[in-house]
Each structure stands twice: as structure tokens, then as C-alpha cells.
N, C-alpha and C positions, 0 to 999 in steps of 0.2 A: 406546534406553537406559532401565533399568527404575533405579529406585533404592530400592526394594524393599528393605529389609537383609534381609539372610541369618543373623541371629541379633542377640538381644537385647544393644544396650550400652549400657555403664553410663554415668546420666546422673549430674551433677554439680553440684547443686544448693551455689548462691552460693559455688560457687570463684571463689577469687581469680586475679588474673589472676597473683599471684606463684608459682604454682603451678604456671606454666610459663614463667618466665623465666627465663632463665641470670642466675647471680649476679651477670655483670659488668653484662650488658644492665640487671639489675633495681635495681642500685645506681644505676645513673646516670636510670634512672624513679623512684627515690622520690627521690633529690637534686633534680629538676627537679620534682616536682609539689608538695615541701617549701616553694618559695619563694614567698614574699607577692606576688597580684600579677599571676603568672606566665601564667594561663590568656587573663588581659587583656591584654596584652602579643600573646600569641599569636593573641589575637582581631583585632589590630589588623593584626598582620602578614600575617594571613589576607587582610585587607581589600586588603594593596600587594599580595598574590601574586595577586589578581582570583581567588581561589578558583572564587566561582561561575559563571564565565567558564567556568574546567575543567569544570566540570559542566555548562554549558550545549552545551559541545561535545561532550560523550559525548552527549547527550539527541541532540542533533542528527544524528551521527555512525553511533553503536552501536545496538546493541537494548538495552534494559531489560528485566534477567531479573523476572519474576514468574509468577503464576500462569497466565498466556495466552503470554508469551512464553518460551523457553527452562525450560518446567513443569519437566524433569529439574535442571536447576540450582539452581533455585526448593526444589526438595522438599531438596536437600543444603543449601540454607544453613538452612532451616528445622529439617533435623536436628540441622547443627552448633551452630546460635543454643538451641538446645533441650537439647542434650548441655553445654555449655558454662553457661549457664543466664545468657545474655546479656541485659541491660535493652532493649536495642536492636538491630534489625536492619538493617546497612549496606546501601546501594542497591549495586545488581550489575548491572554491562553487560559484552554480548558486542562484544568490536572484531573486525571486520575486518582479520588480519592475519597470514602466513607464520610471526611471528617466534613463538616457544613464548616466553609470558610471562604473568605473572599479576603484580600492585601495586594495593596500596590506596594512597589519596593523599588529601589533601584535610585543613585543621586543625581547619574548624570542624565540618564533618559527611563523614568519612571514608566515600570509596566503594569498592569493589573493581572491578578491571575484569580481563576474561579474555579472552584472545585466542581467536581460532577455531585457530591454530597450535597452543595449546597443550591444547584442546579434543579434535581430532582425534587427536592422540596418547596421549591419557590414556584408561584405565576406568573404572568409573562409582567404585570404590572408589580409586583412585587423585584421581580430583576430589577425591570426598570430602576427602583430606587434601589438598590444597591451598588447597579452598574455608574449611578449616578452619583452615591456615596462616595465608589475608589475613583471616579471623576473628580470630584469635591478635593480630594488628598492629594491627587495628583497634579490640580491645578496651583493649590495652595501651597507646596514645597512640603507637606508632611511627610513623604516617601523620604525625602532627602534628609529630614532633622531626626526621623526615626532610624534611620539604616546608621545616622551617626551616633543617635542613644546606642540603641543595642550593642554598636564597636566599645564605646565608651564604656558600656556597663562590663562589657567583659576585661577589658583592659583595667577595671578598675578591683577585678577579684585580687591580682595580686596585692592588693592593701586594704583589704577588707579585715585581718584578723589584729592589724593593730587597734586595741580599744577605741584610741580617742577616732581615730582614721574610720575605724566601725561606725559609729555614732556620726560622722561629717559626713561619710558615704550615705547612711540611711538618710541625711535629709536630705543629700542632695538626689538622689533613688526619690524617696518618695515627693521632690517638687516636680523631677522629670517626669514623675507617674500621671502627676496632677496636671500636668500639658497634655500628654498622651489621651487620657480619660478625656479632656475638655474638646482635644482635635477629632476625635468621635464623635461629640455632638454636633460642631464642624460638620464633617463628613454626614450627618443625617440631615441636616438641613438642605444641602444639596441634592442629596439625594432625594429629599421632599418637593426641592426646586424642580426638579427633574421629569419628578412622575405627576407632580402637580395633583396627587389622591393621597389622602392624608389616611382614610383606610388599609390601602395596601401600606403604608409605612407604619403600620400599629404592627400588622399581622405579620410584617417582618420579624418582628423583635417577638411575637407573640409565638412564632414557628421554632425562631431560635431559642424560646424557654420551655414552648410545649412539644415540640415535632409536629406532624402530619395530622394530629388532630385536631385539625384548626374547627371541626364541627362541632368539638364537644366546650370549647372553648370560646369565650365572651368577649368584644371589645372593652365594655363599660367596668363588667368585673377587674379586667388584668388592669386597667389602668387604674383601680378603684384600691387595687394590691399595693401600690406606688404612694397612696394618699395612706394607707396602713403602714407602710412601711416608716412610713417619715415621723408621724404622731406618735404608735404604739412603742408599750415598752419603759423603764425607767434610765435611770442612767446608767447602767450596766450596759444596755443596749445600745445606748447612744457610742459608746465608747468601744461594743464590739462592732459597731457600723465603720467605724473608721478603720478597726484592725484587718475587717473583710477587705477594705478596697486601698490599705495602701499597700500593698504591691503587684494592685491588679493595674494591668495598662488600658484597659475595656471598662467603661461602666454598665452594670447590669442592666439584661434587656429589659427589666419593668422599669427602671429608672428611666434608660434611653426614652422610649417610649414616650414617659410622662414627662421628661424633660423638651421633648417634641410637640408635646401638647399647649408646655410653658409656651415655648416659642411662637406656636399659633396663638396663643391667647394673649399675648401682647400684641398683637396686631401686627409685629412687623414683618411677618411671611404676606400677609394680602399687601402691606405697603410695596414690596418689593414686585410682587402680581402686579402692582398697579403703576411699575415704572421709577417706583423713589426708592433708590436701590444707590449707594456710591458707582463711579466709574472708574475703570483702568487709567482713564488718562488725567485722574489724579491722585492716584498712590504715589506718583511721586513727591507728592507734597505733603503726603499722610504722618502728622508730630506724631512722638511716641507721646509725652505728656500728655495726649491726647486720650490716647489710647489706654494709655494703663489709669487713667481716670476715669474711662469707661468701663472699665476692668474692675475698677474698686469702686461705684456707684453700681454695678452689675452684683457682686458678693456681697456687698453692704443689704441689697433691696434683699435678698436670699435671705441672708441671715436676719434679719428681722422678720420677713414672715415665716422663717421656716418652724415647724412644727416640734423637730426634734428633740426629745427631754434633754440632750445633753447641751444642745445648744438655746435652749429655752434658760438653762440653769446659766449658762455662762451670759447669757445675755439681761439675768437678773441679778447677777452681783451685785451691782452697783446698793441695791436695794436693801438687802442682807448679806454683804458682806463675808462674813465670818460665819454666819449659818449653811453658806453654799460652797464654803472652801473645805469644812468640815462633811459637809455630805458628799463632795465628792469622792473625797479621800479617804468615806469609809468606800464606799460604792465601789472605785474603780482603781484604788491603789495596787491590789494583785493585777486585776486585766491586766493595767501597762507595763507591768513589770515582766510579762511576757514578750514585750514587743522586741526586745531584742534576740531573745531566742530566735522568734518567728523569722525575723529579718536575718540572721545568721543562718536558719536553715535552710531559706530560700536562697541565700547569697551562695551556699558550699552546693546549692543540688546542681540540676543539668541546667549549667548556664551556656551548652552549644545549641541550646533548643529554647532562645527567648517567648514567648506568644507572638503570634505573627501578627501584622495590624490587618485589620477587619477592612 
């Protein structure tokens, strides 16, 4: 494997990291790094997760990429820390393992780690945006507000079985999901930054839903999967869309995908190509009321063109009223009356084995 680039990309000197965070993901990062205090707190908590423990078991375990070891990996995060125009460079090991996965972890000093599962399946431009993904996570503090969910969620089993306590954990679970899922698309944007080939970032996600048969398998199609998905379907479906993904912390690779296409198709990946990208050396002036206006101008523009029968229906009340509080409620009254089971059996299963962040 050669990592050679095949033509000159554009580097990006002291972008910010808000330059590729999705509005919502990026609201809820300047809210939390806004508070007096915070990194301390973080520091300590690092301390009860035995941080360095995790890292003495990769040392132990895995290979450490560098310049003798895994050189072709080594030369990609070197690009991406360079494209990116990063202060620091995260440590990087190869695990031993079947499963296709990549996560950075770790609060005090965020490492990345890459499976050989997901190694053998990828191309060297393909790494590229994924090494450039857990770049994206690690430069953004996500390693750090994730390693605190997952503490949290487990701390929080012992008050799961009281009713009303069930019901306040579920939403608070499924808003923390809803950051998770958005610092993902985070994390692809960067990693788009990175390999600067919006190809190989299709056929990422096109690997991770087909495997190895990326021959048999179509760019225009799987992204064409993503525009089916969103329209087809009545409001039964709209409402098992939601049950699918609130308690996943990943949003689906055909989603991911097309939500990467969103991004290119508002033009602000070639704005940022072309230099109009925020800088470091004014986050610290960065309002939250800013932000989380951008955050709700961002969901607002969604949900008016989104396609969805259930959000098509909620977005036509106003109109009929009383004809669209009745169809829902024949439609989807059992579905949700599921959602607490679902959410209790995922709260009682293996909560030592959260999903790892990608």
C-alpha cells in the first residue's frame, strides 16, 4: 500500500475545528467547553475511568502505528494532522480483530485505534478519510464527552427501573444519542477535509453496508437508497424510523453517506476548499446563542424539506388539525407503546459493552 497522493490538497491552515461540525454536534461542544471548571472535572473523571489502564492495554495488546511500525498508516495520519493543521498528533494502534471498526477514546490524551477487519477492507484513499474521521473526533473533544456518556449511561442503570426515573433516563439516553449520531457526521466531514475525494468517502460507508463487493455495487444507486428511504413508506414507518435509531449512537451508512452529500451540496465543503472556513484564534469568542441558532435554522431548513410521511404529517397540522391527530393515532398508537419495552431491554442487556465510537 503506497500513500503517495495522486494530486495536490488543499491544506488548511489554523481551521477550526467548527469548520466541520454539524450545528447541532457543535452547539452542545461550545456549551460544554463554555463552563468554568469543566476540563477539571473531566480530568478527574479520567482519573475513576483508569484512562491510562486503556492505554496500557493497547501498548500491550496492539501495534503502535509509527514510522517502523504500520509506516503506510503513519504517512496518513501525518498527512491528515498536516491538512487539518493540528497542534497535536494522536497515538494510533492496529487491534487485532474480524470486526470493521475504528474509535478514538481516551479524555485526557485521545488515541485512535483501527482494527485489522477494517484495515483489510479499505483503500489507501479510503483510510485516508477514516484516519481523518477519528482526527476530526479527536481534535473536537468527542473522545472525551463520549468516554463521559458511556460512564454516565452505566452509572445511570442503577435508576433505571424506577417508572418515572425510566422515562427521564430515556430522554435523557435518547438527546445524548442525538449528539452522538450528529458527532459522526462531524467526524465525516473531516474526514472528507482530509482525503479531499468525495468518492472514496461514499464507498466507505458503501463497504461498511456491502463488504468487499464494492464491484457489484453502485455509487448513484446506494445514495439513491437514502432518497427512498426518507419519502417511502406511510406513517407507520415514519415512526419505526425513529424507533430504529434512538438507541443507536451511529447513524446509518446510507444515511451517513447522503448526509455527506447534503453537506457538499450546500456548498460549504468547496467554501472551506477555498479558505472561508472559521479560525482557532476565534473560538474564543464563539456565543453559544450563536450557535444554537444555527443549530435551529440547521433542523428547521431539514424539516421543511424533509420527505418523511411522519414528518410531512406533523408538519401539516396546522392545516387539518383534527384529521392528522386522528390518523396518527390510529397508525402509530401501538408502535410507541413499544418504546418502553425496547428501551428497558436495551437498558437491562450488556451495558459493559457500550458500541464503541467509529
Amino acid at each position: 500500500m503506497t500513500t503517495s497522493p495522486d494530486r495536490v490538497r488543499t491544506r488548511l491552515p489554523g481551521i477550526s475545528t467548527r469548520a466541520w461540525e454539524h450545528p447541532a454536534d457543535r452547539t452542545a461542544l461550545v456549551t460544554l467547553r463554555s463552563l468554568s471548571g469543566f476540563d477539571t472535572i473531566l480530568r478527574a473523571m479520567s482519573g475513576l475511568l483508569q484512562e491510562r489502564q486503556h492505554r496500557l492495554l493497547y501498548l500491550a495488546t496492539a501495534v503502535r502505528v509509527d514510522e517502523r511500525q504500520f509506516r503506510s498508516l503513519h504517512q496518513l495520519r501525518e498527512d491528515c494532522v498536516e491538512i487539518l493543521d493540528a497542534r497535536t498528533t494522536p497515538e494510533m494502534f492496529v487491534l487485532q480483530s474480524p470486526h470493521v471498526n475504528a474509535f478514538t477514546i481516551g479524555m485526557d490524551t485521545p488515541f485512535i485505534v483501527l482494527t485489522t477487519g477494517l484495515i483489510d477492507l479499505m483503500d489507501t484513499e479510503e483510510l485516508r478519510f477514516i484516519v481523518g474521521h477519528e482526527l476530526g473526533h479527536a481534535l473536537s473533544g468527542h473522545a472525551v464527552y463520549r468516554t463521559m456518556l458511556m460512564h454516565l449511561l452505566r452509572l445511570s442503570s442503577s435508576i433505571g427501573w424506577m417508572p418515572v426515573g425510566g422515562w427521564a433516563l430515556r430522554a435523557i439516553v435518547a438527546a445524548l444519542m442525538e449528539w452522538s449520531r450528529k458527532s459522526e457526521l462531524s467526524g465525516d466531514r473531516a474526514g472528507l477535509l482530509c482525503g479531499q475525494d468525495v468518492e472514496a468517502s461514499v464507498r466507505v460507508h458503501m463497504k461498511t453496508a456491502g463488504g468487499t463487493w464494492i464491484k457489484e455495487m453502485n455509487h448513484g444507486a446506494f445514495l439513491a437508497q437514502a432518497d427512498d428511504y426518507e419519502r417511502s413508506g406511510d406513517l407507520r414507518d415514519g415512526v419505526l424510523k425513529l424507533l430504529n435509531l434512538e438507541l443507536q449512537s451511529h447513524p446509518f451508512s446510507v444515511l451517513r453517506a447522503a448526509e455527506l452529500r447534503r453537506w457538499i451540496q450546500s456548498g460549504e465543503y468547496n467554501r472551506v476548499l477555498a479558505g472561508e472556513y472559521p479560525r482557532r484564534e476565534h473560538d474564543k469568542n464563539t456565543r453559544i446563542s450563536e450557535e444554537m441558532k444555527e443549530a435551529a435554522r440547521t433542523y428547521r431548513q431539514n424539516f421543511d424539506q424533509s420527505e418523511d410521511p411522519l414528518i410531512r404529517t406533523v408538519r401539516n397540522l396546522g392545516k387539518d388539525v383534527g384529521s392528522a391527530v386522528s390518523t396518527v393515532g390510529h397508525e402509530v398508537g401501538e408502535t410507541v407503546s413499544k418504546i418502553g419495552k425496547r428501551f428497558n431491554d436495551w437498558r437491562t442487556g450488556d451495558r459493559d459493552n457500550p458500541p464503541p465510537a467509529e
